[in-house]
Every structure is written in structure tokens, then in C-alpha cells.
C-alpha atoms as one frame of an Amber mdcrd trajectory, in Angstrom:
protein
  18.676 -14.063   7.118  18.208 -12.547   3.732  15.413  -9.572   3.650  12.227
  -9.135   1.682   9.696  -6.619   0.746   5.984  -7.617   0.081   4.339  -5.048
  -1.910   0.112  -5.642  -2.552  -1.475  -4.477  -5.021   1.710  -4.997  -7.324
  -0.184  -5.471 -10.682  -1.040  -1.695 -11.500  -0.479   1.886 -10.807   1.398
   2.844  -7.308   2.036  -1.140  -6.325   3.736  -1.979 -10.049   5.701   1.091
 -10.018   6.817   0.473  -6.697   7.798  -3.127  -7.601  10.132  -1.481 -10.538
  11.673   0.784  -8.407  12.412  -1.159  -5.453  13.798  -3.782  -8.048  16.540
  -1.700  -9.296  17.228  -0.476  -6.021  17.361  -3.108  -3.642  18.905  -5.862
  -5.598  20.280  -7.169  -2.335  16.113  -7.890  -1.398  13.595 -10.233  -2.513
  10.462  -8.260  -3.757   7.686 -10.294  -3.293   5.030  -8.713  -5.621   1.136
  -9.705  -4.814  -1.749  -8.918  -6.583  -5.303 -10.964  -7.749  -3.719 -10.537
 -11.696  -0.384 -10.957 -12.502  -0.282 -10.247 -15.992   2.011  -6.993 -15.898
   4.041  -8.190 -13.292   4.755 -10.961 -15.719   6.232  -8.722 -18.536   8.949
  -7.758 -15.920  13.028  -8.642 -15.997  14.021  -8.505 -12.669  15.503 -11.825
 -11.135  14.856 -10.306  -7.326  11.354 -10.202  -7.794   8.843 -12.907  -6.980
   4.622 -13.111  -8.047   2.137 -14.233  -6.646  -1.597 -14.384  -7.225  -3.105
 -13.315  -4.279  -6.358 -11.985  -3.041  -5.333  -9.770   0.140  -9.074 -10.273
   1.411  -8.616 -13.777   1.731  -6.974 -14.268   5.076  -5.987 -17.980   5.071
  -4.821 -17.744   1.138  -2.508 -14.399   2.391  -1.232 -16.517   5.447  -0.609
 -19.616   3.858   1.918 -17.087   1.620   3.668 -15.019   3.861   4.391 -18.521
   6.298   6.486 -19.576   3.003   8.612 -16.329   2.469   8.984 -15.915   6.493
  10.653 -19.835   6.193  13.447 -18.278   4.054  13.613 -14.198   4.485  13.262
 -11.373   7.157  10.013  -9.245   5.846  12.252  -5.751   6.306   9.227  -3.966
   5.035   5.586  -3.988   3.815   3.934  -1.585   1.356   0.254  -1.754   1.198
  -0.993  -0.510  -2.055  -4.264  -2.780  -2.674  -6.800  -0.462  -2.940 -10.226
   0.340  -5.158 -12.545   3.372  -5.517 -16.085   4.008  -6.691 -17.374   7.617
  -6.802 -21.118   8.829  -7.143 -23.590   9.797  -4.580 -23.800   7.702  -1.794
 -27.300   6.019  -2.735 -26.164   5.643  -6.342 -23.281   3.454  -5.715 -24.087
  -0.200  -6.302 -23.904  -2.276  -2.497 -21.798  -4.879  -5.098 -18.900  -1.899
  -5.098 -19.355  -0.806  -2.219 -18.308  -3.799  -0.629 -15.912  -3.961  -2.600
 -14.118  -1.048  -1.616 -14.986  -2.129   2.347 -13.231  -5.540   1.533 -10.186
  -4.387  -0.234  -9.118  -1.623   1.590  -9.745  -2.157   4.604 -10.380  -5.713
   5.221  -7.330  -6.476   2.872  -4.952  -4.150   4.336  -6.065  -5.471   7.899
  -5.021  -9.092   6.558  -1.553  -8.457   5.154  -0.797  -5.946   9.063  -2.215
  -8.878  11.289  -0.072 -11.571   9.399   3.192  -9.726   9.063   3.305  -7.351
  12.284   3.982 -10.083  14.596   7.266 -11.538  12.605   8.420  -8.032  12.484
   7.584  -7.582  16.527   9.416 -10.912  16.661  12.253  -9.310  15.126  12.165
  -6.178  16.181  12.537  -4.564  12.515  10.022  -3.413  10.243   8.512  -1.011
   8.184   5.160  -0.557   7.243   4.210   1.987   4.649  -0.006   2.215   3.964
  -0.916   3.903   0.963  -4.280   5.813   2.111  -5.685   9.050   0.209  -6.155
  13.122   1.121  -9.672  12.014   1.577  -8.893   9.850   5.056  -8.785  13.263
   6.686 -11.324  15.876   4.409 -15.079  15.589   3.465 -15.534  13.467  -0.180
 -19.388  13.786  -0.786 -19.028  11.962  -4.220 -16.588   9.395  -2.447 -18.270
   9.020   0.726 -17.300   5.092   1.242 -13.982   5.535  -0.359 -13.300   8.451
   1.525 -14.216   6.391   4.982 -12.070   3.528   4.096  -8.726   5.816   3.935
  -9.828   7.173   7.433  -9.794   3.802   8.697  -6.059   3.203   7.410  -5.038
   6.624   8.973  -6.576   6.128  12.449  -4.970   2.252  11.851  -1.170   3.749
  11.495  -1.791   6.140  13.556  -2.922   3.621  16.511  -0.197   0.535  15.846
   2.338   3.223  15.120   2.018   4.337  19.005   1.415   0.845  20.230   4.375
  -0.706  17.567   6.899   2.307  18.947   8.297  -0.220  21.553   9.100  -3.062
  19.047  11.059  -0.797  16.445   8.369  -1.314  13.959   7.558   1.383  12.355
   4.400   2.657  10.694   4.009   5.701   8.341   0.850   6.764   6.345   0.897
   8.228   3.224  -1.961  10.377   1.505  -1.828  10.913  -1.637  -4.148  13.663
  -3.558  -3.759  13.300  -6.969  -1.570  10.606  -8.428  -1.076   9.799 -12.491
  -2.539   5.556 -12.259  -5.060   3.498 -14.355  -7.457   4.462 -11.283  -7.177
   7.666 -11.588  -8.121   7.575 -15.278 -11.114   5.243 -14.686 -12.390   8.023
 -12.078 -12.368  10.637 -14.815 -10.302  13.004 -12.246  -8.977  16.199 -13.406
  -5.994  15.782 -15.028  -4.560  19.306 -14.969  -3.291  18.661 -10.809  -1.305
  14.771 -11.480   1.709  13.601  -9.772   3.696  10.822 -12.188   3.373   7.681
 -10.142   7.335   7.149 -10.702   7.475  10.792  -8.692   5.310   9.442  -6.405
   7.173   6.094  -5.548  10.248   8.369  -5.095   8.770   9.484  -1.990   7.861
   5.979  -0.770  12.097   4.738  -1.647  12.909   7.977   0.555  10.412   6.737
   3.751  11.659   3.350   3.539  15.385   4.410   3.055  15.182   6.531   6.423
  17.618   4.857   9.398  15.269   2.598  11.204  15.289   5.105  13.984  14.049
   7.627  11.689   9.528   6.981  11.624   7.936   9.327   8.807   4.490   8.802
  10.229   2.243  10.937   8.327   2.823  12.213   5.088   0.647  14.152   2.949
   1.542  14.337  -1.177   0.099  16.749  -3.484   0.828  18.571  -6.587   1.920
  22.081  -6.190  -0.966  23.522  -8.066  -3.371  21.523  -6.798  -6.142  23.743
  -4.561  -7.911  20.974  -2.769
């Protein structure tokens, strides 16, 4: 059967540049880009690629998708970049965006694993790459929420990669500190410590192109000068 990737969040930052790059590499793959706007996705070339508007915190509107690629390809692998962030003090953060954050990265990301981990344990193949943050394992007072969120998706991977282990799925976690997207900018972050998103997505081609009996599980990525 021929083999797919699903990429979320594909519109923007991390998830677009991983849709170009795993484009031109895997021309042999169907990259199934998803994301709530499509508008950069549609500016793209590539004949491997397929869009679709999706909102990853809709469960049966994510199902009803994947059932329709699943009828024609093999999901080889699943990168989860859907993801939003508010900062400000804890009681100064509107309950609109903070739900917002709750919803999308962790209730999203929980929709696309429970719909696609039990074709891959079916299968016995998969990979599973979660884009989380450094804050899922240090203190963010300004990011509090945020900052919980990316703790859930670390203590997620951490707990299906154990329980996947026996179905050749595998399940790696990657934390980014600092990384050069239109989210970043909209935070205001520092932009003397920045990682170019294409650099970035080089490290996500390298997890994914590891032999399947190779897991990276936890992966940390951070610029060299950066002190946090």
C-alpha cells in the first residue's frame, strides 16, 4: 500500500516548513497537509502533497479525514505541529485564549494520536513525532498555561512511547526553545537566540529518517547561545 504523512498545523511556521521539506524529500509519499487555513499551503507546487481544512479539535471532522486517506495509504508517520501560545500573567490572560491553547494543543493533538495510533498498531509501523516546547519540562511564569500544555504532550510520548514499544510504533518528543516562526514574532521573543525553522525541520527529516528500529524519544533543540 502506498505511504503517507499527515502533518497538522501545515499552514504556518514549523508545520508549512515541514510540508516543503518532506515534499522534496519523500516524493515516493503522499503529504497530507492539515490546517484550519489553507491559504499558504495553496501557493505550493508539489503534486505529492494534499490540503485539507481541518480543525484538529474537532474529533468527528479529523476522523471522518483520516478514514479517507487510511482507504488508499499506510499513515508511515504523523507530525503534530498544531499548536498556539498566549503569554502574560496568569490572571491577565483572557479565559477566551486560554482555552484556546487547552483545546489546540492538547485536545487537538489527543484527536489526531487516538485516530491514527490504532491503524499504525494495526500495522505495526509508525512514527509519531509531537512538536512540544523547552517549557514542558522548566518553570514559564509568563506562560503558565502554555507551558502546562507542552508538559502534557511530554508525559503523553513519554507514556504511549512505553506502552506503543510492543507494536513498533514509535513515539519521539521534540522541544524546541527558540525557533524563527510567525509565533514567535507575535510573542515579541528575543530574537538574538533563533533557530531558522528550515534548520529546525532538518532535525525532524533526521528523526523520521532513523531505521524503524531506531526510537529518538526525547529530543531537546536549542540555539547554541541561548542561556535558558
Amino acid at each position: 500500500m502506498n505511504k503517507s504523512i499527515i502533518i497538522t498545523g501545515a499552514n504556518s511556521g514549523i508545520g508549512l516548513e515541514c510540508v516543503k521539506q518532506f515534499c522534496e524529500s519523500f516524493n515516493d509519499k503522499l503529504i497530507v497537509a492539515l490546517s484550519r487555513n489553507t491559504h499558504n499551503l495553496q501557493q505550493l507546487p508539489y503534486s505529492n502533497m494534499q490540503m485539507h481544512n481541518c480543525d484538529v479539535t474537532n474529533f468527528k471532522q479529523l476522523k471522518k479525514l483520516i478514514d479517507t486517506v487510511v482507504e488508499e495509504y499506510q499513515i508511515c508517520c504523523v507530525i503534530n505541529c498544531a499548536g498556539t501560545s498566549y503569554n502574560g500573567d496568569f490572571c491577565d490572560i483572557d479565559n477566551t485564549k486560554i482555552r484556546q491553547m487547552i483545546d489546540v494543543n492538547i485536545q487537538g493533538l489527543t484527536n489526531t494520536v487516538e485516530i491514527i495510533l490504532p491503524h499504525m498498531r494495526i500495522q505495526k509501523l509508525g512514527t509519531i513525532i509531537n512538536i512540544s516546547s523547552l517549557a514542558d519540562r522548566y518553570p514559564r511564569p509568563n506562560s503558565a498555561v502554555y507551558g502546562a500544555s507542552k508538559a502534557y504532550v511530554k508525559s503523553l510520548s513519554d507514556s504511549l512511547r512505553v506502552s506503543e514499544a510492543k507494536y513498533n510504533v514509535r513515539i519521539c518528543n521534540i522541544s524546541p526553545a527558540i525557533i524563527d516562526t510567525p509565533l514567535l514574532a507575535s510573542l515579541g521573543k528575543n530574537q538574538n537566540h533563533i533557530i531558522a525553522v528550515s534548520d529546525f525541520v532538518n532535525v525532524i527529516k533526521f528523526i523520521y529518517q532513523q531505521p524503524q528500529s531506531v526510537c529518538i524519544r526525547d529530543m531537546v533543540i536549542a540555539p547554541t547561545n541561548y542561556e535558558g
